[in-house]
N, C-alpha and C positions, 0 to 999 in steps of 0.2 A: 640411332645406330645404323641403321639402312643408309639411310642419307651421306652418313660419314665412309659404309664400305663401297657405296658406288662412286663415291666421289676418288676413293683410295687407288678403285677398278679403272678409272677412269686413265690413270698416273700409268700404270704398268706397261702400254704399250709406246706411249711417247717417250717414256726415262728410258725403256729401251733401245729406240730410235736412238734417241741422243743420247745416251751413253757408247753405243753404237759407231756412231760419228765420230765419236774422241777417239774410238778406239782403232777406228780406219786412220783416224790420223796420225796417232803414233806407229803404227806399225809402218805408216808411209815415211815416214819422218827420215829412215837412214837410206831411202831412193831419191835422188836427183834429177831431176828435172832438165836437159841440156840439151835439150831440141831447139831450144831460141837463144842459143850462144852463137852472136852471128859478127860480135867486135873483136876486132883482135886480143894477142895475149899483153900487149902495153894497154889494155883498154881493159884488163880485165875484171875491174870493179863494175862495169855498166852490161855484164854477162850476169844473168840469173842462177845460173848453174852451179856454182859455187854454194848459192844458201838455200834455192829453191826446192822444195821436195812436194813429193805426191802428195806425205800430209798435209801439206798447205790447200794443194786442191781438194783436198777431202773436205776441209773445214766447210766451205760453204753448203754442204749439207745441211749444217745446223738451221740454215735460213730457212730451207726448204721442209725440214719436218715439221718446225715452231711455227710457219704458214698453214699448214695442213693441223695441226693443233690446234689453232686459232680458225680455223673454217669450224669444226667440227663442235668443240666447247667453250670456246670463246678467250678472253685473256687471264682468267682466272686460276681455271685452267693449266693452259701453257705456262705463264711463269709459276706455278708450282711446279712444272714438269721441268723448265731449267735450275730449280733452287735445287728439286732433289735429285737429279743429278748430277751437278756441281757437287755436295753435300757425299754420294755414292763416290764419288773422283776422289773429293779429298778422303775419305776412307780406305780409299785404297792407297792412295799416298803415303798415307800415317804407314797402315800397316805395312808397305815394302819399308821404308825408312825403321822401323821396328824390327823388323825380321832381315834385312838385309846392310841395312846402315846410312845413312845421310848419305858420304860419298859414291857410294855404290849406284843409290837414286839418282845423283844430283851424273853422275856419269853416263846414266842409262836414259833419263828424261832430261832437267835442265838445271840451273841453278833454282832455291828457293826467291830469289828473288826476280827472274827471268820470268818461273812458273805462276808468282802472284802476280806480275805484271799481265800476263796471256789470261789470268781467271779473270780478271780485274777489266781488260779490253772486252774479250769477249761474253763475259754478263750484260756489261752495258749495252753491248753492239746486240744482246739476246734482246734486252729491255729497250731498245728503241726500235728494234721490230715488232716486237708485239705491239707496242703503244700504235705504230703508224700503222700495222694493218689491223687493227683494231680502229683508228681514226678515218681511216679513206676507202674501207669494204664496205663497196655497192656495186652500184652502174656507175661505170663498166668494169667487170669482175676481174679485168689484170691488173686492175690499178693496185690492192692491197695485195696481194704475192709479189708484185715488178716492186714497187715502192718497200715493201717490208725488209727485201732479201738486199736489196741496193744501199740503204740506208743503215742496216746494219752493220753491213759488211764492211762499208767505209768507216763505222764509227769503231767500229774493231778498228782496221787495218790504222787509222789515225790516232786511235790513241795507242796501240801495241807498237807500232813502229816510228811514229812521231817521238815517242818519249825518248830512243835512240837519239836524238840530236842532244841529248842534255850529257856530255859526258863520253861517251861512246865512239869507239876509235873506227868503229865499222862505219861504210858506207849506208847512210840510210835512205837518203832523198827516194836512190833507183829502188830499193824497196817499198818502200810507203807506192812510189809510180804503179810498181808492177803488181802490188797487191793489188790498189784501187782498181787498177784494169781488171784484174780476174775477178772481184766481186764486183763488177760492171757487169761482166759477161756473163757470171753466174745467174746476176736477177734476170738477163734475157734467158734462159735456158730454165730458171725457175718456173715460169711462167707456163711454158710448154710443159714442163712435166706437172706443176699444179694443174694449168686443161685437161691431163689422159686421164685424172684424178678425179675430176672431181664428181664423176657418177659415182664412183665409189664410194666416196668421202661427202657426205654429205651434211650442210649444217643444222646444227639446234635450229627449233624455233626459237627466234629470237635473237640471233646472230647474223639475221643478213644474208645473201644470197651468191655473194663474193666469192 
C-alpha cells in the first residue's frame, strides 16, 4: 500500500502541470496572434492571424513539463501523468456537456470531432516524447529535452493538422508550416529552461544524468 500512495504522490504535481497547460491554452484560444501578418489582404490565407491564438503557443508547454517528468521518475511515471490527465479533461468535458449541453460545449471549446482529433494528436505527440527522451538521455544532456520537445511537437502538429488535407475546405499546408516552426523553436527554448532546472529537479537513481 506505501508503494502504491507514493507512487499515486508522485502523479499530483505533474497532472497539475499538465492539466495546467490545457488550461493556459484554452483560455488563450479566443487571443490572436497577428504580429506576423505581413502578406496582404488578397494573400490572406498565408497570414497566421486569422487561426493562430496564444493557446497555440501555450501548448508546447506540455513538452517541456513531460521532459522534467521524465528527468526526475522516469517514463513510467510521465505517461501515467498524461493518461490521468487527459482522463481529468475528459471529465470535465462530460460534465460541462451534462450541465450545460453538447452545443453550448461544442461553442465554447470545439466540435466532438475537432476535440477527439486534438486528444488523439496530442497523446501521441505526448508518447513520442517520452519514448525519445527516455531513448537519447545521457551525454550530452540537451540531446533528451531538444529531441523530446521537437519530435513531439511535430508529431502533434502533423497528425492534428495534416488530417485537415482530407476533406477540409480550410487552408492547411501554411498551418502544419507555421506549427512545425513554433514547435521547432520551442525545443530550442526548451532546452534553456530544462538547464535553469535542472539543480532543482533532480533524477532517480537510475534514470540517467540527462
Amino acid at each position: 500500500m506505501r508503494g502504491f500512495f507514493d507512487a499515486l504522490g508522485r502523479l499530483v504535481f505533474p497532472v497539475a502541470a499538465l492539466f495546467g497547460v490545457l488550461a493556459l491554452a484554452y483560455l488563450g484560444s479566443t487571443r490572436f496572434v497577428t504580429q506576423f501578418d505581413v502578406f496582404p489582404p488578397e494573400q490572406w490565407f498565408l497570414n497566421p492571424g486569422y487561426w493562430l491564438t496564444y493557446g497555440h503557443l501555450a501548448l508546447p508547454l506540455t513538452f517541456l513539463v513531460l521532459n522534467l517528468v521524465n528527468r526526475k521518475y522516469g517514463p513510467g511515471t510521465t505517461i501515467a501523468s498524461a493518461i490521468v490527465t487527459w482522463c481529468l479533461a475528459a471529465g470535465v468535458l462530460v460534465w460541462a456537456v451534462m450541465t450545460y449541453g453538447l452545443s453550448a460545449v461544442e461553442g465554447q471549446v470545439a466540435s466532438i470531432g475537432v476535440a477527439a482529433t486534438f486528444f488523439g494528436a496530442l497523446f501521441a505527440g505526448q508518447l513520442v516524447s517520452i519514448y525519445t527522451f527516455d531513448q537519447v538521455r545521457g551525454i550530452p544532456w540537451w540531446r533528451a529535452p531538444f529531441y523530446g520537445a521537437l519530435f513531439g511537437g511535430l508529431i502533434f502538429a502533423g497528425f492534428f493538422y495534416g488530417q485537415m488535407a482530407y476533406g477540409s475546405e480550410e487552408p492547411w499546408a501554411n498551418r502544419l508550416a507555421v506549427m512545425a516552426g513554433i514547435y521547432a523553436g520551442a525545443a530550442f527554448v526548451n532546452v534553456f529552461v530544462y538547464w535553469a532546472l535542472r539543480r532543482l529537479i533532480r533524477p532517480l537513481p537510475g534514470f540517467g544524468g540527462a
